[in-house]
N, C-alpha and C positions, 0 to 999 in steps of 0.2 A: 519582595515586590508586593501591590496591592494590588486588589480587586480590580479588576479588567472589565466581569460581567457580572452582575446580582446574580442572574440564573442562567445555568445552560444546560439544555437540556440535550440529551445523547440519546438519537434514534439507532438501536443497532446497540450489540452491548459483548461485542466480542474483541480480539486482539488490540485492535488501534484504539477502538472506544475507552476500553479498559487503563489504555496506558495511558490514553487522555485524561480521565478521570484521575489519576495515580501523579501524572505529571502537575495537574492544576494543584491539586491538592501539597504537592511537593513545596508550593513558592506562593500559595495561596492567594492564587488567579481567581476563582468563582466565590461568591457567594455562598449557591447553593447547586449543584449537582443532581439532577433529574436524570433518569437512564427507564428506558424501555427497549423493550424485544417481543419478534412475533411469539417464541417459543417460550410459554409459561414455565418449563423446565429450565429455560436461560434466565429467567426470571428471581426463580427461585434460586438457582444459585448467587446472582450476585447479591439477592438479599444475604442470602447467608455468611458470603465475603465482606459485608457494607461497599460494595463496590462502589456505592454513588451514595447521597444523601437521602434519596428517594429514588422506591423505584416505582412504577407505576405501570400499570395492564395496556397502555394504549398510550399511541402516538400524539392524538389528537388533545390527552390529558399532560401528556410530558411536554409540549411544548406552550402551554399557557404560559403565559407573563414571561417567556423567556425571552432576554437581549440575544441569544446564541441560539441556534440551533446547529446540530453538526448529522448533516447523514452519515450514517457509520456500517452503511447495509449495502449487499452486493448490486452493481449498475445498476441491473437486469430490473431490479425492484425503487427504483429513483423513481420514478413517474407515479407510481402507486402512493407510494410514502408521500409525497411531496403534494397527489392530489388531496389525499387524507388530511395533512397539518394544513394545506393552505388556510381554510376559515377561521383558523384557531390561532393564526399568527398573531402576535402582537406590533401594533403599529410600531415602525423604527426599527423591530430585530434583523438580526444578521442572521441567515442559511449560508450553510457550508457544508464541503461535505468530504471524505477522504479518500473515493476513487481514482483508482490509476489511469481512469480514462479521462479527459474532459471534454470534448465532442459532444458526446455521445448525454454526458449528464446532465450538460448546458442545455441540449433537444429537448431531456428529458423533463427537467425540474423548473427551468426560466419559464415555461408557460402560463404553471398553475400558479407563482405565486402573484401575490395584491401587488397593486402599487402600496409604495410605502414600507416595503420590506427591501432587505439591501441584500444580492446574493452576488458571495465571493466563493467560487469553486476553490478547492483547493485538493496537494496530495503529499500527505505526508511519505519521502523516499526513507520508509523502512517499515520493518516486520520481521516476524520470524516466520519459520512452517507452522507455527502454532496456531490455533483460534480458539474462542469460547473465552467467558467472562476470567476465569482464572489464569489468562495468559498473557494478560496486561500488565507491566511497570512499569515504572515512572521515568528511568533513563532508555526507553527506547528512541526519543527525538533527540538526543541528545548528540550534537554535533554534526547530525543529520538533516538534509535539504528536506523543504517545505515547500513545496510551487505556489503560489496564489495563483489565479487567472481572469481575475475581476471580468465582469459581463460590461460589454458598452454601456455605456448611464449610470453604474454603479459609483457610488456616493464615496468619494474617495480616502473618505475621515474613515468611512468601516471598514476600507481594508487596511487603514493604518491601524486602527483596533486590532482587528483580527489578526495582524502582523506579528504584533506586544504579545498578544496571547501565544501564538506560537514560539516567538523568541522565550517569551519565559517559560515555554516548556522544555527548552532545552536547543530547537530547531536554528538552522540556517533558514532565513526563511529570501527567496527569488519570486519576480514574477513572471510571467511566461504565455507568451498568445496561445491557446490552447489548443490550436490544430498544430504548431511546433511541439509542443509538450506531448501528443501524443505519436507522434512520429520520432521525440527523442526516445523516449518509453519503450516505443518497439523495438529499439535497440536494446537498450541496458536492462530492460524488466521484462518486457512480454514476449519476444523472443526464445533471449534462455529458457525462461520456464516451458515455453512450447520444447523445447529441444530436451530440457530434462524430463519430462513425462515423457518422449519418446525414445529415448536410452533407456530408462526403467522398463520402458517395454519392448524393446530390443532385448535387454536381457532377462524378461521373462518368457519369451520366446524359447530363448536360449535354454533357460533354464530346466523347459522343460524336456530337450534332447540331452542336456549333461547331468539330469538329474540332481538339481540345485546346485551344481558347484559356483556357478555364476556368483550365485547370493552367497555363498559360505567364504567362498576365498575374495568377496570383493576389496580391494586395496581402499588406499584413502582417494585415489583419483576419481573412483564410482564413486564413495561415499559420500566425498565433498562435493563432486558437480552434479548429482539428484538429489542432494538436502532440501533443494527444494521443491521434488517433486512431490515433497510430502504437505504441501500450502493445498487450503481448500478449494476442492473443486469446483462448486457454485461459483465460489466468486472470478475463478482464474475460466471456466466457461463464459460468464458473462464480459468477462474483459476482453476475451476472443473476438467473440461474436460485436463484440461494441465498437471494437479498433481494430476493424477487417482489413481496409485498406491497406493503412500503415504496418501491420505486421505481416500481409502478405507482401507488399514489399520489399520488406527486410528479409525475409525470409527467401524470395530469390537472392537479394544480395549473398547469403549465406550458402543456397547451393552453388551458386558461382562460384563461391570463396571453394567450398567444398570440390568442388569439380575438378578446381585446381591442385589440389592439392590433393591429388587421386590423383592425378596426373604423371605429378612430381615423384608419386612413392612408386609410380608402376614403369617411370621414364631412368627410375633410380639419379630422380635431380637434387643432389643434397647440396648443394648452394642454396636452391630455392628455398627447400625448407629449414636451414639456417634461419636465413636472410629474413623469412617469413617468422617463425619463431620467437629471432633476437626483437623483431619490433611490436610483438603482440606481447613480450615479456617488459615491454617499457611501458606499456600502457599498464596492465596491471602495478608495475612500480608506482607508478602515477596516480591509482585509486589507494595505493598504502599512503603515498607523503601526502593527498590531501586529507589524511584524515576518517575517509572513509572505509578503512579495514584493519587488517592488522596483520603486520609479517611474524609472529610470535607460532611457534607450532601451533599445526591442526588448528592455524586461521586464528588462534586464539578461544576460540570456541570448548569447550567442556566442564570449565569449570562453572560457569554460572548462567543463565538462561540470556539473560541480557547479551550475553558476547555470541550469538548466536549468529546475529546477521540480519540481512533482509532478504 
């Protein structure tokens, strides 16, 4: 493929940024590759990886002349970022950014920028539990959903831009009204994660009346559903607190589901939980044949970092 953007410049310079930067460069979408981070030590490492083309001390210096900008930093810090580049924009660039919220980022970042700049929210569906500049490559978007969520007014040539960029990183890429997108999130992303930080802590509870056997005999059932308890906390705090509504929502839905099914085990209703069972094991079929997992032991996962997940 060809050049997409001259320059893009990557605010944030951990997981997603990373794989961005690893992806463009895969099918040679950018020009040129600018990356900054608040922490001089994150800094310093991706110098040391060449993780981007340049890397640069400040936001307000990484986003000069750039056609792209991509926020790549937890919600919580959108408003901040976003005040700081505003005067530095260049006339016509595109902001974006790869939060799993978009509510909340829309409130945050559509204020400060100019006219004249084109901002298309967006969220790449994947990751691993990993973070920091060395835990980026290139096939993580690969055959994985991309939301755009364009803002009213937004210039409709730049999210067809931004579309091309993502498809040639590998992405499906959809577009999605943004209070839906975060109410489907709550379901398939910020939910579980709520639920897998509190089994880890369920059985550290535990652990400490059985004397770690909890953690010592955990089966692959523990291992695999808190894989991702191990995903950073900044960022999965701020996603909380961003998309309150929507995941306390779902989150009733869930005790209810719960409730019932505590029901059923102490009623001794095994139709129910059959019945219940065989149709929660068709939807999982359903996220393997579209692509989005793999029926291969242990998920497929161990041999390579990429087969990880999101």
């Amino acid at each position: 493929m060809s050049v997409i953007y001259q320059r893009v410049a990557l605010i944030g310079l951990g997981l997603i940024a990373g794989s961005i930067a690893h992806a463009m460069r895969r099918k040679g979408l950018a020009g040129e590759i600018v990356g900054t981070a608040r922490s001089a030590e994150t800094r310093d490492v991706a110098r040391e990886i060449g993780l981007c083309d340049r890397i640069v001390d400040t936001a307000a210096e990484a986003v000069a002349d750039a056609d792209l900008v991509v926020l790549c930093v937890p919600v919580g810090a959108m408003s901040a970022v976003a005040a700081e580049i505003a005067p530095h924009l260049a006339a016509g660039a595109t902001v974006t950014d790869v939060g799993s919220v978009k509510c909340e980022v829309i409130e945050a970042v559509g204020p400060h920028l100019p006219e004249g700049v084109h901002f298309v929210p967006g969220h790449p569906v994947a990751g691993t539990e990993h973070s920091g500049p060395r835990s980026g490559f290139a096939e993580l978007f690969d055959n994985r959903y991309l939301l755009l969520t364009p803002v009213e007014g937004t210039d409709p040539a730049a999210t067809v831009r931004l579309r091309s960029l993502w498809e040639g990183c590998g992405a499906i890429v959809e577009e999605m009204d943004a209070e839906h997108h975060d109410l489907v999130l709550a379901v398939t992303s910020h939910t579980p994660h709520l639920i897998a930080y509190t089994m880890v802590g369920v059985a550290d509870d535990l652990r400490r009346v059985t004397d770690s056997e909890v953690i010592k005999y955990s089966a692959a059932g523990f291992r695999d559903f808190t894989r991702i308890a191990a995903s950073d906390p900044t960022m999965w705090r701020d996603v909380f607190l961003s998309n309150k509504e929507a995941t306390l929502e779902i989150l009733g839905r869930f005790t209810e589901e719960l409730f019932a099914l505590q029901r059923a085990i102490r009623t001794g209703d095994g139709d129910h939980l059959h019945d219940y069972f065989t149709r929660t094991r068709a939807i999982r079929r359903g996220i393997i044949e579209a692509g989005q997992d793999t029926d291969a032991p242990n998920f497929g996962r161990g041999a390579t970092r990429k087969d990880e997940g999101a």
